[in-house]
C-alpha positions in Angstrom: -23.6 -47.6 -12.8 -23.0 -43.6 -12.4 -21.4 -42.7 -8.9 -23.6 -41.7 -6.1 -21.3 -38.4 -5.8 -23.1 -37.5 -2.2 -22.9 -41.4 -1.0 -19.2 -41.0 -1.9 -18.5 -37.9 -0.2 -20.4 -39.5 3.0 -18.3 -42.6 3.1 -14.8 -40.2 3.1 -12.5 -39.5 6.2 -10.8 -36.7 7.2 -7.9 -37.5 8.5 -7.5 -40.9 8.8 -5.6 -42.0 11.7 -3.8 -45.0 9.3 -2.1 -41.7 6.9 -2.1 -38.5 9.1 -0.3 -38.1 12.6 -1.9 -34.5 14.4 1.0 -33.6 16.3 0.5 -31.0 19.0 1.2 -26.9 18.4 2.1 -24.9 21.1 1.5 -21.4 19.3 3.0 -19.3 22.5 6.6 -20.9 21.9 5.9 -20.1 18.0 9.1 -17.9 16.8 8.1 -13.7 16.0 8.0 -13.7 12.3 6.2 -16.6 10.2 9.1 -17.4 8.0 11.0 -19.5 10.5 7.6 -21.4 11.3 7.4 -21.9 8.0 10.6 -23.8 7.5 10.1 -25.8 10.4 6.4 -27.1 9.1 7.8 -27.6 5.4 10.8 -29.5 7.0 8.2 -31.6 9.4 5.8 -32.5 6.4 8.6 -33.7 4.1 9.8 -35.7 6.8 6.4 -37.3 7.5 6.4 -38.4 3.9 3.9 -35.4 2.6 4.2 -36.3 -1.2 4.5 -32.8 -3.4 4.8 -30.9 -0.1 5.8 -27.9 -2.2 2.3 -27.5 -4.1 0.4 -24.8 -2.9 -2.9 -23.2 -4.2 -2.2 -19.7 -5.5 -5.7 -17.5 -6.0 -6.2 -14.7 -8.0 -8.4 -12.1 -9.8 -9.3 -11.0 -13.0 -10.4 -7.1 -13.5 -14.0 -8.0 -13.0 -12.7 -9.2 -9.7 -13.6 -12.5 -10.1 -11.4 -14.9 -8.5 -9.6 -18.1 -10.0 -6.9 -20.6 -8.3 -4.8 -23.2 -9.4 -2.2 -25.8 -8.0 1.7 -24.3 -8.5 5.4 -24.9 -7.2 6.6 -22.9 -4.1 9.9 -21.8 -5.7 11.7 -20.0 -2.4 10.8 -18.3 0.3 13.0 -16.1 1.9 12.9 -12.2 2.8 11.9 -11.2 -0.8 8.7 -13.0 -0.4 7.1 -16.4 -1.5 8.0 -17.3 -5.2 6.3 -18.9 -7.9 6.9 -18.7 -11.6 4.7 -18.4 -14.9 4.3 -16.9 -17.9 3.4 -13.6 -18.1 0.8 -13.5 -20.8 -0.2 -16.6 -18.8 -3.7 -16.4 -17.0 -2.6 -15.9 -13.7 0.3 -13.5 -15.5 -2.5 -11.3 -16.8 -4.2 -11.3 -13.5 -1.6 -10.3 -11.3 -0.5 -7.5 -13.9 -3.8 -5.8 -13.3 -4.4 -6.9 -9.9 -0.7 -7.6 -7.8 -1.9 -9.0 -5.1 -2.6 -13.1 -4.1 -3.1 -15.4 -1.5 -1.3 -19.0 -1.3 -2.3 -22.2 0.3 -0.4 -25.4 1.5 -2.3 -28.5 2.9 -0.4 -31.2 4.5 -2.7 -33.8 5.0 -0.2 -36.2 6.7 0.1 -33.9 9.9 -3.3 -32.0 9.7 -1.6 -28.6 8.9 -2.3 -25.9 6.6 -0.5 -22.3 6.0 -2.5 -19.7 4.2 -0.5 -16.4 3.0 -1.9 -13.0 1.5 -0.2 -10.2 -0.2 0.8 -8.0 -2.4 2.8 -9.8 -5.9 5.7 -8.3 -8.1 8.0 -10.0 -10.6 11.8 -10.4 -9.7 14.7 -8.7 -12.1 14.2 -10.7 -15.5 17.9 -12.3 -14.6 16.4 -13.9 -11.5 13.5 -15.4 -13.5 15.6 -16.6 -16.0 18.3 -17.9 -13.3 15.9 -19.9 -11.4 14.3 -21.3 -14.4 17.3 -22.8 -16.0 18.3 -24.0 -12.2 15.7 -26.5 -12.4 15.0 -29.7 -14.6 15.4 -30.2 -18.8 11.7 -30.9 -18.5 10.9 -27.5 -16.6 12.9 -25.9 -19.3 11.4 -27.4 -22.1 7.5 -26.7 -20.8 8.3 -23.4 -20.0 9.8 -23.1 -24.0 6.7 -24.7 -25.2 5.1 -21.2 -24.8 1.6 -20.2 -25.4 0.1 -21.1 -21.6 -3.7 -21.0 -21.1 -3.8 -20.1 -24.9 -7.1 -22.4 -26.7 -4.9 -25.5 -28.3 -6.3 -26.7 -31.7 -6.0 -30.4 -31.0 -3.2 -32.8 -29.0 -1.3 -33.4 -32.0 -0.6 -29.3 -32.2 0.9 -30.0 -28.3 3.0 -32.8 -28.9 4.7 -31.4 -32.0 5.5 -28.0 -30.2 6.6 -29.9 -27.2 9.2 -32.1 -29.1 10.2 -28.9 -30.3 10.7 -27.8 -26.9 12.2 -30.9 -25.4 15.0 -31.1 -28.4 16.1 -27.4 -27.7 15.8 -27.7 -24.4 18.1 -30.5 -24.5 21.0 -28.9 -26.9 20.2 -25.1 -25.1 20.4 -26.0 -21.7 20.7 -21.5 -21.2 18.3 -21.4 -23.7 16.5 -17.8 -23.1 12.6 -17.5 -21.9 11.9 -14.4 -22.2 7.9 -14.5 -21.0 9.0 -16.6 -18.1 8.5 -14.2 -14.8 9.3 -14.9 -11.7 6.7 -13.6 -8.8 7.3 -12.6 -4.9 4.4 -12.5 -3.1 5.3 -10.4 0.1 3.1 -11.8 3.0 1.4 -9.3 4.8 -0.4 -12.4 6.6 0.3 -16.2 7.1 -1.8 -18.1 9.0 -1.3 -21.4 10.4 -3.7 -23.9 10.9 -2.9 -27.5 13.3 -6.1 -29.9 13.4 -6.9 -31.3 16.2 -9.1 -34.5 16.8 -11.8 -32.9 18.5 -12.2 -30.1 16.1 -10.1 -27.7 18.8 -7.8 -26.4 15.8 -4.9 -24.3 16.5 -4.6 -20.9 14.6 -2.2 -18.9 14.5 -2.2 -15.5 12.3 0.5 -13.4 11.8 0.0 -9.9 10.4 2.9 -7.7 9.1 2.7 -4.4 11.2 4.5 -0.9 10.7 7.6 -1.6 13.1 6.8 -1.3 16.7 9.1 -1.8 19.6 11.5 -3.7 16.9 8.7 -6.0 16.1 7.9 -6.7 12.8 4.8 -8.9 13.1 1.8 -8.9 15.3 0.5 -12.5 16.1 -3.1 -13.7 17.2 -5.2 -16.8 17.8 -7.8 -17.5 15.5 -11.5 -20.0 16.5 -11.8 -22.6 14.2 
């Protein structure tokens, strides 16, 4: 029997008081610059048992501006930015070279919370790409050696032998040179923050990066749902 795709949708929670805890979100004792904030809601959904906590939607857009999105790793986030890596002759590589700019989203079901961040995009130093890359797992390594990303793949068979390729070099080259991998630093120039509430009174909270006035780096206002 074929799924009743509206019936389905009808019969779905949002969240479900058994999985997600809404805790409360005072945005006047919020901190001046979203980083911090940041921190403190990664740190809160890891500890509420958020699984992949560190996915986030990334969007972009082609030259036509059309967009396009897709689920990716937060690598860091720190001064320089948000950062995410790829290949650069990947899709979203050949986006942000004609178009540097993306937004990011992170959903945490668990607590109700999402953070949504725009901005400009540029690649780190090649040494920093490469750094981070070979920081991480054999795995990571060996997908990223693999090559060809978003390219049309002639059959299964074709991505199996290149990946046991990958996984054996990976393996004896743990250093082993990437030299399309690219790391990107989205600098914010926005980040919103977004609490649910249980009676649909959601909390948000936008910051927006302003030319410095009286020492302050960010502007911050309240949002309607």
């Amino acid at each position: 029997m074929a799924t009743d795709l509206h019936e389905l949708l009808r019969s779905l929670r949002v969240w479900d008081p058994k999985v997600t805890d809404l805790p409360s979100f005072e945005p006047d004792t919020a901190p001046a610059a979203p980083l911090p904030l940041f921190a403190e809601w990664l740190a809160a959904a890891v500890a509420a048992g958020q699984t992949e906590p560190h996915t986030m939607s990334l969007a972009t857009s082609d030259d036509s501006g059309l967009p396009d999105v897709r689920i990716v790793m937060l690598h860091g986030a720190d001064a320089d930015g948000w950062s995410f890596a790829s290949h650069a002759g990947s899709r979203k590589g050949r986006h942000l070279a004609g178009r540097p700019y993306a937004a990011l989203c992170f959903y945490w079901p668990v607590l109700g919370r999402q953070v949504r961040v725009r901005g400009p995009v540029t690649a780190a130093p090649s040494e920093d790409a490469q750094g981070d890359l070979h920081a991480r797992s054999t795995g990571a390594l060996a997908a990223a050696l693999t090559g060809r990303q978003s390219e049309v793949l002639p059959s299964l068979d074709d991505l199996a032998r290149a990946s046991e390729s990958a996984w054996e070099r990976a393996s004896r080259e743990p250093e082993a040179p990437v030299p399309s991998w690219t790391l990107y630093r989205l600098r914010a120039e926005e980040v919103e923050f977004f609490q649910g509430d249980e009676r649909r009174r959601h909390v948000r909270l936008r910051y927006r990066r302003d030319a410095q006035q009286d020492g302050q780096e960010w502007s911050r206002e309240l949002l309607w749902p």
